[in-house]
ZALUM-446102 format. One line per 10 residues: number of its first residue (from 1); their letters; for each residue x, y, z of N, C-alpha, C. Coordinates in steps of 0.02 Angstrom, whole numbers, plus 32768, in hexadecimal, padded with zeros to 4 digits. Atoms other than C-alpha are relative to their C-alpha. Example, Ala and Ser with C-alpha at 12.3 -4.5 7.8 and 13.67 -1.06 7.14 Angstrom:
residues 2
1) AS) 802D,7FC5,8000,8267,7F1F,8186,802D,803C,8000; 7FD6,7FC5,7FFD,82AC,7FCB,8165,7FD9,8037,8025
end
This chain:
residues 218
1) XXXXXXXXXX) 802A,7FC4,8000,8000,8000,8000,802C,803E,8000; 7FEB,7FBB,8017,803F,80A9,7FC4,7FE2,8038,8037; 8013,7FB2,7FF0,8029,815B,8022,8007,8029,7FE4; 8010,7FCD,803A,7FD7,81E0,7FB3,8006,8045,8040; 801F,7FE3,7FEA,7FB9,827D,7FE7,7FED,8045,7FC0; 8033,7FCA,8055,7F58,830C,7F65,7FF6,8044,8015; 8005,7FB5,8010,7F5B,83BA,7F32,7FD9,8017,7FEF; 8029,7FCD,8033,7ED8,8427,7F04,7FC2,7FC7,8030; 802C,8022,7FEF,7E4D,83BC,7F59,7FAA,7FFA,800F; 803F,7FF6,801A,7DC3,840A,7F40,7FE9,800D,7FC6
11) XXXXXXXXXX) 8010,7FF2,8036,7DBF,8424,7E94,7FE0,7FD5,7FE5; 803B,8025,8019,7D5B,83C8,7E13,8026,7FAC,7FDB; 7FED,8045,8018,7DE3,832F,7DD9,7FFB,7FEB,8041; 7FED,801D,7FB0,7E10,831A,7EA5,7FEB,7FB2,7FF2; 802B,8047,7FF8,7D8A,828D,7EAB,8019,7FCE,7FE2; 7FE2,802F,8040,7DD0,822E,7E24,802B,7FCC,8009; 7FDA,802E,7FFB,7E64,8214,7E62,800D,7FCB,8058; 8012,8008,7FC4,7E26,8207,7F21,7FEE,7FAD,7FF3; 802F,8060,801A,7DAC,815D,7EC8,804E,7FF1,7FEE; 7FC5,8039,801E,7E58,811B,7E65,8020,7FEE,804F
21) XXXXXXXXXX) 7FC4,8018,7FC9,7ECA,811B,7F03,7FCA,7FE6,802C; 803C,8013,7FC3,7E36,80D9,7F80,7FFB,7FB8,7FD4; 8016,8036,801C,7E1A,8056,7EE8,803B,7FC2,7FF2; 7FCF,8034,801C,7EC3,8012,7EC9,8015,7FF7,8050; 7FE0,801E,7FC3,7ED4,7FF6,7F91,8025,802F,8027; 7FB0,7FD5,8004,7F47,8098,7FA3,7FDD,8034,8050; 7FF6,7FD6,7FE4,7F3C,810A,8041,8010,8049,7FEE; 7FF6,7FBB,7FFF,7F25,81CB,8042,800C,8020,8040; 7FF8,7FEA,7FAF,7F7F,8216,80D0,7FE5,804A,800B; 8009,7FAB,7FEB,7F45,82E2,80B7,8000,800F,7FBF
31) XXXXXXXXXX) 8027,7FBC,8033,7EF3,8367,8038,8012,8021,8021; 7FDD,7FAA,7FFE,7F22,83FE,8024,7FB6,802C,7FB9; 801E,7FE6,8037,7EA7,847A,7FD4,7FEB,8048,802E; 8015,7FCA,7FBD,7E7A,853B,801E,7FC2,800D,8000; 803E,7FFE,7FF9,7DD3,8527,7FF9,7FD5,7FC0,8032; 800F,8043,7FD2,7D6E,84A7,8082,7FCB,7FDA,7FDD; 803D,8029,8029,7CE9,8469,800C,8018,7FB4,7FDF; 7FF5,802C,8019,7D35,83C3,8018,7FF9,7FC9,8013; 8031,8026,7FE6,7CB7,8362,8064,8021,7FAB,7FFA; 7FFA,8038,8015,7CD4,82CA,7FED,8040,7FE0,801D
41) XXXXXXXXXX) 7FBC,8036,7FF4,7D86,82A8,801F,7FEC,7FE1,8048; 800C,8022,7FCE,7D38,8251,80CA,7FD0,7FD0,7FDE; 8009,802B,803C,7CD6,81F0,8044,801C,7FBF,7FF9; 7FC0,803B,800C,7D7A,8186,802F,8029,800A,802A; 7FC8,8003,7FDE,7DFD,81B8,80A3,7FF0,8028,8042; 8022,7FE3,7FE5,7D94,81EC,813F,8041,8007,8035; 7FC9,7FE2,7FD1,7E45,81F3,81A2,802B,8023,7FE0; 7FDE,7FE7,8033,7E93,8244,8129,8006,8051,801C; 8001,7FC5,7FDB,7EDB,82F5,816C,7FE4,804A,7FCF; 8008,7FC0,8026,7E9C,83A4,8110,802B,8043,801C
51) XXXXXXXXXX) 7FD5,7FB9,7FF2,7EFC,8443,8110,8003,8030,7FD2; 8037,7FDF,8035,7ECE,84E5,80B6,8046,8038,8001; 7FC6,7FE2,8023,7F89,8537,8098,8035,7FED,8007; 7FC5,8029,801A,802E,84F7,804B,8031,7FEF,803D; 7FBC,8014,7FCC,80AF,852A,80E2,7FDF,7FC1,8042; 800B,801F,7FCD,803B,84D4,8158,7FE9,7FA8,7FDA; 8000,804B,8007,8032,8435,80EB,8043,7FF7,7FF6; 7FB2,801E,800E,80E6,8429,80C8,801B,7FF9,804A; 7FDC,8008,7FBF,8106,8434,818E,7FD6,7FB1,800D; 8005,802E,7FFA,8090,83BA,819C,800B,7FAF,7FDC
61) XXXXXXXXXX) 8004,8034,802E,80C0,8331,8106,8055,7FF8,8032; 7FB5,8000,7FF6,8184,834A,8153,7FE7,7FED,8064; 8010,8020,7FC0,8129,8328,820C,7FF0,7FA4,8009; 800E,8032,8001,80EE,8292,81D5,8041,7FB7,7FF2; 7FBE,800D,8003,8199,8267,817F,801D,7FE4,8036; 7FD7,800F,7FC0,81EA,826F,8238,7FD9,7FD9,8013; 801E,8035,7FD0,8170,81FA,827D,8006,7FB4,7FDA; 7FFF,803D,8026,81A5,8175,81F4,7FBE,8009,7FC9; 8035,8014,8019,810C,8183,8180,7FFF,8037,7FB3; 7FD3,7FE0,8045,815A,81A4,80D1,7FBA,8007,7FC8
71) XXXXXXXXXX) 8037,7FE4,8052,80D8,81F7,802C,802F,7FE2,7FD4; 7FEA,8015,8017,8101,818E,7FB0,7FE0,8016,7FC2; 8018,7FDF,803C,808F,81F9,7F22,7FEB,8049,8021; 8028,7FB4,7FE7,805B,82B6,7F2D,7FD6,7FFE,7FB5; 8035,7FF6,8039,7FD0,82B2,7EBA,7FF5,8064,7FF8; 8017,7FC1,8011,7FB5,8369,7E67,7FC0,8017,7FE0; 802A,7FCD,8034,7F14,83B6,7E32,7FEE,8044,8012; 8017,7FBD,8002,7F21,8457,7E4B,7FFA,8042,7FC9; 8008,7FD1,804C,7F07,84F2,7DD1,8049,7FE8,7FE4; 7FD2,801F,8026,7F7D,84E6,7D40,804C,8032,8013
81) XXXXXXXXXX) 7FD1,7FD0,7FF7,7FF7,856D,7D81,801E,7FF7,802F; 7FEC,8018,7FCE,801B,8512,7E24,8016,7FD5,7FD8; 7FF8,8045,8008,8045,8482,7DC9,8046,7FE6,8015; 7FA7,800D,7FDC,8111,849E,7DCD,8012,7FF8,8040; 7FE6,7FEA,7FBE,8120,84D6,7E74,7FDC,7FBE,8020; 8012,8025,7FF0,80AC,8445,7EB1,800F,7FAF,8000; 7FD2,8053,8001,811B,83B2,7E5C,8030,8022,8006; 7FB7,8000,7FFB,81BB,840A,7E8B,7FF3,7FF2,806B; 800B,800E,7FC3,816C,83F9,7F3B,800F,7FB2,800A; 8002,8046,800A,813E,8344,7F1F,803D,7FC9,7FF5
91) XXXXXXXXXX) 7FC6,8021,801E,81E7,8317,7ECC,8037,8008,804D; 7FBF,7FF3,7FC0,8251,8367,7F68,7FFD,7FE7,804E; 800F,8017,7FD5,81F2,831F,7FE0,7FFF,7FB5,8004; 7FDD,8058,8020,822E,8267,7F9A,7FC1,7FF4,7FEE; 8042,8026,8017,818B,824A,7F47,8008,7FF7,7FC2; 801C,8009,804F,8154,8213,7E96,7FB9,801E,7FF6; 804A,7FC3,8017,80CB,828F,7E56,7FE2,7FF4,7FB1; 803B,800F,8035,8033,8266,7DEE,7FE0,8061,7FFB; 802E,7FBD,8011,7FF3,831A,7DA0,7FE3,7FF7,7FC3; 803C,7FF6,8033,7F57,8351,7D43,803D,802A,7FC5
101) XXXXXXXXXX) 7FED,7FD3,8038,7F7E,8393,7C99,7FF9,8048,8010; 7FBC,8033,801E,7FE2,83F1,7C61,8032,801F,803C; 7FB8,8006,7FD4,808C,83E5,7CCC,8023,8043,800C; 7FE7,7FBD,7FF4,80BB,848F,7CB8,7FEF,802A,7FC4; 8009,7FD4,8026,8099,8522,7C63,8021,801D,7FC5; 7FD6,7FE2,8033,8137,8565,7C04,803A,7FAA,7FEF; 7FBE,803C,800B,81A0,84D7,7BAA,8033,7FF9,8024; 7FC7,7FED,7FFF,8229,8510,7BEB,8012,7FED,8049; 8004,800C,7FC2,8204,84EC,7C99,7FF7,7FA3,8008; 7FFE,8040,7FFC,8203,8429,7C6E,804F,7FFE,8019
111) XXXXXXXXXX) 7FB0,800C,8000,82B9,842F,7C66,801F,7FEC,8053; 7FE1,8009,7FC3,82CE,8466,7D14,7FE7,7FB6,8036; 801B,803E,7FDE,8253,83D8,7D63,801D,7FC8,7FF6; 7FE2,803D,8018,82AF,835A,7D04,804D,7FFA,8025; 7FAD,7FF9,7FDB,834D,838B,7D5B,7FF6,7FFD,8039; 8021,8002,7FC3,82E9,838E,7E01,8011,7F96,8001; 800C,803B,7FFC,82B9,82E0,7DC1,8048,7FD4,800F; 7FAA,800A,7FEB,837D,82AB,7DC4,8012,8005,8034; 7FD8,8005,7FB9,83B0,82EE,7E4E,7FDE,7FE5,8039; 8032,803F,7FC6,831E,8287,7EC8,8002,7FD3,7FE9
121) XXXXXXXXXX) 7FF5,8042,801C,8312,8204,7E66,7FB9,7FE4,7FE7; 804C,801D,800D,824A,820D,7E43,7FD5,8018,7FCD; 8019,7FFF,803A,81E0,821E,7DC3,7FB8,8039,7FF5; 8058,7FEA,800B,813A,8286,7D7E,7FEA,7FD2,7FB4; 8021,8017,8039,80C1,8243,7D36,7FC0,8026,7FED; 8048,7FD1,8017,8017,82A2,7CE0,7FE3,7FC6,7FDB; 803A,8026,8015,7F7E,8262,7CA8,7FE6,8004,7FBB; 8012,7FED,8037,7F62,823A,7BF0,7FBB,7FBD,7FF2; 8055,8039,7FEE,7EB0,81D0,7C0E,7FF7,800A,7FB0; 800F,8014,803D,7EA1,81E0,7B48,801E,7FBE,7FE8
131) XXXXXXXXXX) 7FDD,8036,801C,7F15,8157,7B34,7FE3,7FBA,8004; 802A,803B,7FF8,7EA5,80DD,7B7B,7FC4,800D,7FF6; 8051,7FFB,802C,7E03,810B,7B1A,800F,7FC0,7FBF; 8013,8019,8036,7DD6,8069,7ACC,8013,800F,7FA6; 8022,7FF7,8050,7DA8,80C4,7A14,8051,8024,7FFB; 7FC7,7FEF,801B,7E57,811D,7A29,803B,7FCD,7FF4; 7FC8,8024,8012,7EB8,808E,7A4B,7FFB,7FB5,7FC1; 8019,8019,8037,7E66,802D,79BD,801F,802C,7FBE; 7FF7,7FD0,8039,7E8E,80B9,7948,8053,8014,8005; 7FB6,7FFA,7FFA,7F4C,80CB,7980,8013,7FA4,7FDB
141) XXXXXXXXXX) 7FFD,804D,8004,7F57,7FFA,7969,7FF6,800E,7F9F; 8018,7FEE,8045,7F0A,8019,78B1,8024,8026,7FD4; 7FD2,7FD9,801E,7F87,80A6,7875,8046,7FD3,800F; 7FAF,8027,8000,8021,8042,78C6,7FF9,7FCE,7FBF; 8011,803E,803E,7FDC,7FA5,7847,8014,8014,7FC3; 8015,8001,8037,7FC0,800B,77C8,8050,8017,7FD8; 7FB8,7FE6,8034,8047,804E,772F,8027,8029,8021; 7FBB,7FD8,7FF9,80F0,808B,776A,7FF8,803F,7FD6; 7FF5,7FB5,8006,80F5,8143,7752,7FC4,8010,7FCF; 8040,7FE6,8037,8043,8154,770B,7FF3,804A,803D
151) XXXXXXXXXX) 800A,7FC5,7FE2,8011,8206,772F,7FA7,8012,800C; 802B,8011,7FFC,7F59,8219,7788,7FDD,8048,7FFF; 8027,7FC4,7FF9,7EE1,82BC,776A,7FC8,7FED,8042; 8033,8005,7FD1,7E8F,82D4,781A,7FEB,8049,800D; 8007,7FBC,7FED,7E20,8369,7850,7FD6,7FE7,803D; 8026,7FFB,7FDD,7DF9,836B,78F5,7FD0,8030,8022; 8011,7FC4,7FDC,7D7F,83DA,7950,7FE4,7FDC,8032; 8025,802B,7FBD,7D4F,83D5,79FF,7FC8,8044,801F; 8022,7FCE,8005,7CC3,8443,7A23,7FCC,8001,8054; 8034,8015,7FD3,7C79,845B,7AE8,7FE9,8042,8026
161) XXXXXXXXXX) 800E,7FD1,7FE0,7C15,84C1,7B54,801A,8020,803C; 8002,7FD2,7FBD,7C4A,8539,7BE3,7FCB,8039,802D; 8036,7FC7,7FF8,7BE7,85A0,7C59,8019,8044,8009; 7FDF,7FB4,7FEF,7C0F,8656,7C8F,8025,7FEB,802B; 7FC1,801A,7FD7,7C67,860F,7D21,8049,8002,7FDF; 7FA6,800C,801C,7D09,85E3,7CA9,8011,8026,8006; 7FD5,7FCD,801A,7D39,867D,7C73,800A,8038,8047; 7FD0,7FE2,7FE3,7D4E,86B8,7D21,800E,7FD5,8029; 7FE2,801F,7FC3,7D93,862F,7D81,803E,7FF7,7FEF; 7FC4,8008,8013,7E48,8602,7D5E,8003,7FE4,7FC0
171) XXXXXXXXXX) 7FF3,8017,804F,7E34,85A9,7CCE,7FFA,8016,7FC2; 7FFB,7FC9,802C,7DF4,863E,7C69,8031,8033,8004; 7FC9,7FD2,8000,7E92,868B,7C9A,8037,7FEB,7FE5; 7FBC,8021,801A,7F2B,8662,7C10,8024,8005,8034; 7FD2,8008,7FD6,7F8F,8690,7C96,8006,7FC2,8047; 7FF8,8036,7FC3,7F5C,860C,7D1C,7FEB,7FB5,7FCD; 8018,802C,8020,7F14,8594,7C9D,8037,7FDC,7FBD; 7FDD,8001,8046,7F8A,85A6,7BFD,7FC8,800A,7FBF; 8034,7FFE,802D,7EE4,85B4,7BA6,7FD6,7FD1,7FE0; 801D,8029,8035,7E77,8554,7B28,8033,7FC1,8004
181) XXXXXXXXXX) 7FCF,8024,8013,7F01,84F7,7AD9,8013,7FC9,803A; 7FC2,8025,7FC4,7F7B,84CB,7B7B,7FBB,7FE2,8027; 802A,802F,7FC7,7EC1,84A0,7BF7,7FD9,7FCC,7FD5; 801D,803F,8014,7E65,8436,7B78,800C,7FE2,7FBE; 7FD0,8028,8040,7EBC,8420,7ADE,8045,7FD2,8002; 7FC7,8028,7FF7,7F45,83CD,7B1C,7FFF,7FC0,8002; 8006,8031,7FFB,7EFB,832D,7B2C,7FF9,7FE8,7FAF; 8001,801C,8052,7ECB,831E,7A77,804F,800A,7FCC; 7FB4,7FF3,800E,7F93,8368,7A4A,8015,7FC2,8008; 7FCF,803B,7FE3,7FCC,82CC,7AB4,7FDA,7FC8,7FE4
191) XXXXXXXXXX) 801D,8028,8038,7F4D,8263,7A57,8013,7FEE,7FB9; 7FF1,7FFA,8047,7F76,8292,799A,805C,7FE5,8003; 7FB1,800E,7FE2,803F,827D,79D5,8016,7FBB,8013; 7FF7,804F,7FD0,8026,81D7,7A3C,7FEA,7FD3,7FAC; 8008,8021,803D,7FCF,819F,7984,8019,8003,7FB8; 7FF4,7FEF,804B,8016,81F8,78F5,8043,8004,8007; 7FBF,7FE2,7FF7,80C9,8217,793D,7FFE,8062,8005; 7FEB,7FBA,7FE5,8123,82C6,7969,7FE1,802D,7FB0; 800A,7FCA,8041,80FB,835D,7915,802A,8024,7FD3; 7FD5,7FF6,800E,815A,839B,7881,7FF1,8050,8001
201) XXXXXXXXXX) 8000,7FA9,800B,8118,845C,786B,7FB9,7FFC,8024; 804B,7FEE,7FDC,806E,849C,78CE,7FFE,8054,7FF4; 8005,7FC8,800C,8026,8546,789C,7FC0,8017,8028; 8032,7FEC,7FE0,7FA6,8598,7916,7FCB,8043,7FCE; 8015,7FC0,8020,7F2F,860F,78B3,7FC3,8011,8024; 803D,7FFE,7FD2,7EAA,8623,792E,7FFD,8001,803E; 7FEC,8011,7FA7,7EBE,8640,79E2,7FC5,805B,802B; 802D,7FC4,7FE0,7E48,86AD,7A5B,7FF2,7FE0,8041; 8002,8027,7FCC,7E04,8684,7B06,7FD2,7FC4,8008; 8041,8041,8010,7D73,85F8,7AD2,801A,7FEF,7FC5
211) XXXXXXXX) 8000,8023,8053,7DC8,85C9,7A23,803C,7FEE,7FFB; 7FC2,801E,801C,7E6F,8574,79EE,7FF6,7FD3,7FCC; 7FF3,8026,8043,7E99,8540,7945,8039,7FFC,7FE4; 7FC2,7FF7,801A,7F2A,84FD,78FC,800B,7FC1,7FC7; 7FE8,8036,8039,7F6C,8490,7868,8032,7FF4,7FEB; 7FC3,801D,8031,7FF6,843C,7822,7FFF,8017,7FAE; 8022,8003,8043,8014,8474,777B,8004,7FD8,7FDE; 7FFE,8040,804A,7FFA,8402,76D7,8023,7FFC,7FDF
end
């Protein structure tokens, strides 16, 4: 049995991963979230500790430490702008960290986590739940089969509703969100990539706060 403990815990994946670790047998020692609306986590982990700001969970994850009782995942879902600072927590505190999409905001900031990752010795991992959709992994299976270097015309669109809420909670903010693209296009990016291979050119001609469009050219 593993010791989790989770970020962001009141938000709207929390639950998700509250059911996986409760389902595969796994222990949650403490949430962290500064909002208290987080009823559900006694749901599954009714000993499970809550705490509603960072310095006072990091005294307590490093209290627990001294008493022998090692986090062996820091699960992340918190907004997308915490995300670094939340697996560089996770990583330094000898853990292996599961985070919500995506991992960080500026490319550029992979580099340093990966050097984090080196010098502890532990890993991140993020969530690409497209990979195990049935109809996708049927349709990856089907292109590997098919003709060596056949070239495939795809157009995808993904088209969904929001309410007024979005556009002012963090996620209508490029700056805490990365936007369109980086909060919900990224899964279909890591989709087309995981099936078609890397990208050779990408041209964006469409970008606003509800719209992203981009294409490869022909």
């Amino acid at each position: 049995m593993k010791n989790f403990v989770l970020i962001g815990a009141g938000g709207y994946i929390a639950p998700r991963h509250m059911k996986a670790i409760k389902d595969t047998n796994n222990n949650l020692l403490a949430a962290l979230d500064k909002h208290d609306s987080v009823g559900i986590l006694y749901s599954y982990f009714p000993n499970a500790d809550f705490l509603q700001n960072m310095k006072g969970f990091d005294r307590h994850i490093e209290k627990l430490k001294r008493q022998g009782i090692h986090t062996d995942y820091v699960g992340v879902c918190s907004p997308n702008y915490l995300h670094d600072a939340h697996i560089r927590f996770g990583l330094r505190i000898g853990a292996d960290v599961i985070c919500e999409k995506p991992i960080v905001l500026n490319p550029w900031n992979i580099d340093a986590l990966m050097e984090i990752e080196k010098e502890t010795g532990h890993k991140v991992f993020t969530i690409l739940q497209l990979r195990l959709h049935p109809a996708i992994i049927a349709l990856r299976e089907k292109i590997i089969k098919g003709p060596a270097g056949k070239k495939y015309d795809v157009n995808l669109n993904y088209i969904t509703s929001r309410g007024h809420w979005y556009h002012t909670s963090w996620k209508g903010d490029v700056q805490k969100s990365g936007g369109i693209a980086t909060n919900i296009g990224i899964h279909f990016f890591d989709m087309l990539l995981w099936i078609f291979g890397d990208v050779k050119e990408n041209i964006v001609y469409q970008h606003s706060n509800d719209t992203a469009s981009q294409a490869e050219p022909g």
